[in-house]
Structure formats: structure tokens, C-alpha cells
C-alpha positions in Angstrom: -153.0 94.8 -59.7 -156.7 96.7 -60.0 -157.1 100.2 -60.1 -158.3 100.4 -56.5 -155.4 98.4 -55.0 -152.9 100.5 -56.8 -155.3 103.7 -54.6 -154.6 102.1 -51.5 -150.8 101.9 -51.7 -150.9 105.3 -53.3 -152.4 106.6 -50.0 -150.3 104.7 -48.0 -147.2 106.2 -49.4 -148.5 109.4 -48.9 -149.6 108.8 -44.9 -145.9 107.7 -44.4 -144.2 110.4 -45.7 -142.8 108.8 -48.6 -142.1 111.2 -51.1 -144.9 111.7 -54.3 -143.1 114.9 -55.6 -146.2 116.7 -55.0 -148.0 114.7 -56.9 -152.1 114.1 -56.2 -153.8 111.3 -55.8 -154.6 110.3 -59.3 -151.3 110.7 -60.8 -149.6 108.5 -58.1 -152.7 105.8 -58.3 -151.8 105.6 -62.1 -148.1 105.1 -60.6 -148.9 101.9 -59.3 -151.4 100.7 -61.5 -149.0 100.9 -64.6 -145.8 99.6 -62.6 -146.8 98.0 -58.9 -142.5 98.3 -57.7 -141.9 101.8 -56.3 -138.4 101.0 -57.1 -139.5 101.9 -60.8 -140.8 104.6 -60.2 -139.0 108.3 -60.7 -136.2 107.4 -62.5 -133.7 109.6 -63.0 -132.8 109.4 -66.9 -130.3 112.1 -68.2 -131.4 115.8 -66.0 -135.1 114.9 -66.3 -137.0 112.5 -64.2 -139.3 109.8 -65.3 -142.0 108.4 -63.5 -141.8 104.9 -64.4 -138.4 103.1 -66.3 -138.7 99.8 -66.7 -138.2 96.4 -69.0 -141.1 98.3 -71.1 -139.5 101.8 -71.2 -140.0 105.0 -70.0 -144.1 106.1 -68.7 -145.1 109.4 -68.3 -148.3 110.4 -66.8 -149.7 113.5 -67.9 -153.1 115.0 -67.1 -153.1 118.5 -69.3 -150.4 121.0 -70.1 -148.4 118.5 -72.3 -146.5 121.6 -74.0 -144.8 121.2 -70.9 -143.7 118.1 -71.7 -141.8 118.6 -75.3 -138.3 118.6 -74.3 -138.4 115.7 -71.8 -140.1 113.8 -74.2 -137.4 114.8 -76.2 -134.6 113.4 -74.5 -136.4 110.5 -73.4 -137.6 109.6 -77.2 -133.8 109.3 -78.4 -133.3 106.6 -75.8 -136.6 104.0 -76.8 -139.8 103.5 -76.6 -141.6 105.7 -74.5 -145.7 106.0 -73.1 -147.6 108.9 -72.5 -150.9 108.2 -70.2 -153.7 110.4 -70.4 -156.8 109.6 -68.1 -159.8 111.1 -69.4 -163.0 111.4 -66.5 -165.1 109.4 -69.1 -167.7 109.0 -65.7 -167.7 111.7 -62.7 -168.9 111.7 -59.3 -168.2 115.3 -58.0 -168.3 116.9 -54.8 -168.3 120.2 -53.0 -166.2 121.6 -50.0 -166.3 125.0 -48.4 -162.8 126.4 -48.5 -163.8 128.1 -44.8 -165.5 125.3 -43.1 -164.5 122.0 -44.9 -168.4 121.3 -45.1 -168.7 118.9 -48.2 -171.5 118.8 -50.1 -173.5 115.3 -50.9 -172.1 113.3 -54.2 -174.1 113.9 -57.5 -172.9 112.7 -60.9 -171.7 114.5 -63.5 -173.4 114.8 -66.9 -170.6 115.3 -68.6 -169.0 112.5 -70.3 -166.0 112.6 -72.2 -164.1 109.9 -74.3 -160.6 109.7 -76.0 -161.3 112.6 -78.2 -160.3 114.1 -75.3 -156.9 114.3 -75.6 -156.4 116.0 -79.0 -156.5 119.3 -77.3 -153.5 118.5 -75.5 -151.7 116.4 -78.5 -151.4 119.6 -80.2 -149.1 120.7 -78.4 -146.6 117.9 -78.9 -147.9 117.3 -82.7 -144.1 117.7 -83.8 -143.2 114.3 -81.7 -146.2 112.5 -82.7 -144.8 111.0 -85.9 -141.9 109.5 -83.6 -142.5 105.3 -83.9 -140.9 105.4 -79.9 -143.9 107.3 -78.7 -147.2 105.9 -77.5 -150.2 107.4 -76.5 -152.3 105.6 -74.2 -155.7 106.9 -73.4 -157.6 105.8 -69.7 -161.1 106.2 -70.0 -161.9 106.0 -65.8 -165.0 106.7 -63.4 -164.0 109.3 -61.0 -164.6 111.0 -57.9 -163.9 115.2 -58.1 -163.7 117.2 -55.1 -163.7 120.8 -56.0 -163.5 123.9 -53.4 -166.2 126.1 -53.3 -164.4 129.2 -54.5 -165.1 130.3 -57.6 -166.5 133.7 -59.1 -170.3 133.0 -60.0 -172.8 133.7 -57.7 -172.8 129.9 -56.4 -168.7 130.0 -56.2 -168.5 127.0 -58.6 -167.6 128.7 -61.9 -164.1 129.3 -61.9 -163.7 127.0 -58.8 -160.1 125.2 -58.2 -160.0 121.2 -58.4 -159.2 120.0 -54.9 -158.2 116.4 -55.7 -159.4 113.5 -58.6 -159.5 109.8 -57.4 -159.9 107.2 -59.7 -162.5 104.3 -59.0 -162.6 102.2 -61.7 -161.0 101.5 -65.3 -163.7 101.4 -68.1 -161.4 101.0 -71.4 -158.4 102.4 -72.8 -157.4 103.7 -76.3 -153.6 103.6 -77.4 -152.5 105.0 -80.7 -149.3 106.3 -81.7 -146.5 107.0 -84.4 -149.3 108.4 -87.1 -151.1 104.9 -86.8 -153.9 104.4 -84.9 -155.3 108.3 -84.5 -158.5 107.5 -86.3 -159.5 105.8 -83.0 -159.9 109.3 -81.3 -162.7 110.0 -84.1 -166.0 109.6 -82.1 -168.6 107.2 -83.3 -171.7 108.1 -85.4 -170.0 111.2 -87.5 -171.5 111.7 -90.8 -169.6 111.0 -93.8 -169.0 114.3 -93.9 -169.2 116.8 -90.9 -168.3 120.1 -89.5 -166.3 121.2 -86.6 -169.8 121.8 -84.2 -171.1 118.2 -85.2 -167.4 116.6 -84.2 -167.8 118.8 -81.2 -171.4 117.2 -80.0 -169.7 113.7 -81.8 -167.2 113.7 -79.0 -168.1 116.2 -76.1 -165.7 118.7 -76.8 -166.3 122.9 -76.6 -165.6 124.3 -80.4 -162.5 125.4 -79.6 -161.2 122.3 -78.9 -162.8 120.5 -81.3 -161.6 122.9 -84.1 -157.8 122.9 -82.7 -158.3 118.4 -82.5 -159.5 118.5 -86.6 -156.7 120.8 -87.4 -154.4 117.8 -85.4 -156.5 115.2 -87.4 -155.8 116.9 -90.1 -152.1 117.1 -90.2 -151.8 113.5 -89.4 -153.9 112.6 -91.9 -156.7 111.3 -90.5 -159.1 113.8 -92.1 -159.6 115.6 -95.3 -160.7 118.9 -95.5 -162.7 118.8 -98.4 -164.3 122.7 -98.7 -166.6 125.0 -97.2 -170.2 124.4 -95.9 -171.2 128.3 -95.1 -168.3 129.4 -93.0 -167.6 126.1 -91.6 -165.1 123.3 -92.8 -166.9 120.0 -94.1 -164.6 117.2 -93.1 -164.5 113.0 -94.0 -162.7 110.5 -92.4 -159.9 109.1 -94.7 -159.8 105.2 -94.9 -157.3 104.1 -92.9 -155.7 100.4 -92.2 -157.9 98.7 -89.6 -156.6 98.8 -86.1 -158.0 97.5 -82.7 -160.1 100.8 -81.5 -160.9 100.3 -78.0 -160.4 97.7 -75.2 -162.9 97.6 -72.9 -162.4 96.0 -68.9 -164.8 93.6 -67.8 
């Protein structure tokens, strides 16, 4: 099933009622694009629910906040294998609406790229599970459209603004690593041997913060050695790991 068929019966479900849990379009396009039978979907395993059991075991889709996820993951890694999905907005077509009069503004693209560096930020959170050989961490790299309300602090009401909705419109690769294998693919391409938190940051379109927090993660798993002090920054190399398939990319 493509990504834009798997859109189409997400809306449908929502137009006739049936219940998404709340859940936008995005996350219930994923749904269907990972396992096409609703009757898969939001499975009821233990006191949690999952939202996809099948032959393959147990999905979760999770878009940010994945501290939130540590004790479902939990319970659901003591029964088999089990997949996180993160989509990153790797391309981004954004829009504007006025929370007042529902005007919306023409499309523009995004110059903001990002890539499956992306998700370190978030994997900090569970790095205590990451070791785990049930979990899997699979990375969507996706162009998509944003819709964002006009109501926001700055002068123009778009900083501090709250995301209306996020479609997805098309799947450009994916990166799965897991179980302390496979983490070197969230390194971005063209680093230095050695390099510092602000050149990872510009490596792989990340703010400091979260670069810094993502080679702390890199770190711990052993994907990167901290080898002293340039200044007041860290110098960092990449430590020779087992070759793995990086990236597949969708025709």
C-alpha cells in the first residue's frame, strides 16, 4: 500500500466516525501504511494499548515526547520484538491559517531540512531500553505538508505558533537501527574525523542543544569517542563500527 493510499483511508475513518483515539492525520496515515487491517490496529496488550500487533510484533508510532513512552515500552519489550516509528519532516510544505477567520495562507517550502539525526533528541529519553535486542527503531524520512495557526507571540504571530495538523505526501527513505547496532547510521555525512558539538549540529541540522544531548547518546552507546577538549568544546571521532546497510531509499 503507498503512503498516499494509506491518507485516504486514514481520512475516511475519520469522516465516518470511526474512532482514531484522537489521533491526527499523520499518526493514523502511518497506521495504515505499516499495517493496511484496521483489525490490527490498537491492540489491547496487558493495561496499555498498542497501535499495531501483528505476525511482526508490536508498532508504536511516536512523533516526540518518547519519555512518555518508557513504561509501555516496558511491558511491551518483555513480550517480543517491538518497533518504534519516528517520522522526521526531512521536506516541508507549510501553510498558514488565521485562528479567527480560517483565511490560509499560499504554500511555501520549508528551508529546513532534517534527517535521522533527528531522533537522538528523543532517544535520550528511552536510552535505558535502547540496548534491548526486542527493540527497533525505525526512522521515516517523509515530505510534508504543515498547517500551523497563526497565533503565536512575535509580531507576525508565527513564533510560538501551535501546529494545526502534519500530512504526509510522500516516503523519501527510512533508517532502522536498534539493540546498540546500527546507531552510527544517525551520524550525518561529511563530519570531519574529528568534530565538535556545533559542526555535528550544522552536520545534521540540529540546534546545539540537541546536538550536544544526541553526542552525549552517541556516546554512551558507543558510537563516539570523546577524545578531549578543543577550547571549551568536546572534539569527537566516529568509532569504527561493523558495516551495516545505512539508509534505504524509495524510488
Amino acid at each position: 500500500m503507498t503512503l498516499q493510499e494509506s491518507l485516504e483511508l486514514a481520512q475516511k475513518e475519520s469522516a465516518g466516525g470511526v474512532g482514531t483515539l484522537g489521533e491526527r492525520t499523520l499518526h493514523a496515515a502511518l497506521k495504515y501504511y505499516l499495517q493496511p487491517d484496521p483489525a490490527f490496529h490498537e491492540i489491547k496488550v496487558g493495561r496499555w494499548v498498542a497501535d499495531i500487533q501483528d505476525s511482526w510484533g508490536i508498532t508504536e508510532i511516536q512523533t516526540r515526547q518518547f519519555g512518555r513512552l518508557q513504561a509501555k515500552l516496558e511491558a511491551f519489550l518483555a513480550l517480543g520484538p517491538v518497533t518504534v516509528v519516528y517520522p522526521v519532516a526531512a521536506q516541508k510544505r507549510l501553510c498558514w491559517m488565521d485562528p479567527e477567520t480560517g483565511e490560509t495562507s499560499p504554500w511555501h517550502r520549508s528551508p529546513k531540512k532534517k534527517g535521522p539525526a533527528d531522533v537522538l533528541y528523543e532517544l535520550y529519553a528511552i536510552r535505558d531500553l535502547l540496548g534491548n535486542p526486542n527493540l527497533s527503531i525505525r526512522i521515516l524520512l517523509l515530505e510534508m505538508e504543515e498547517i500551523r495557526y497563526l497565533n503565536g507571540w512575535s509580531h507576525d504571530r508565527k513564533r510560538g505558533s501551535t501546529r494545526m495538523d502534519r500530512v504526509p505526501v510522500s516516503l523519501l527513505g527510512e533508517v532502522t537501527v536498534g539493540a546498540k547496532v546500527g546507531y552510527e547510521a544517525l551520524l550525518p555525512a561529511g563530519l570531519p574525523e574529528e568534530f565538535t558539538s556545533k559542526e555535528f549540529a550544522k552536520g545534521a541540522a540540529l540546534s546545539l542543544p540537541s546536538a550536544q544531548r544526541g553526542l552525549l547518546l552517541l556516546h554512551q552507546l558507543g558510537v563516539v569517542d570523546r577524545l578531549g577538549k578543543q577550547g571549551r568544546s568536546y572534539l569527537y571521532r566516529a568509532v569504527e563500527q561493523p558495516k551495516t546497510p545505512r539508509e534505504e531509499i524509495v524510488e
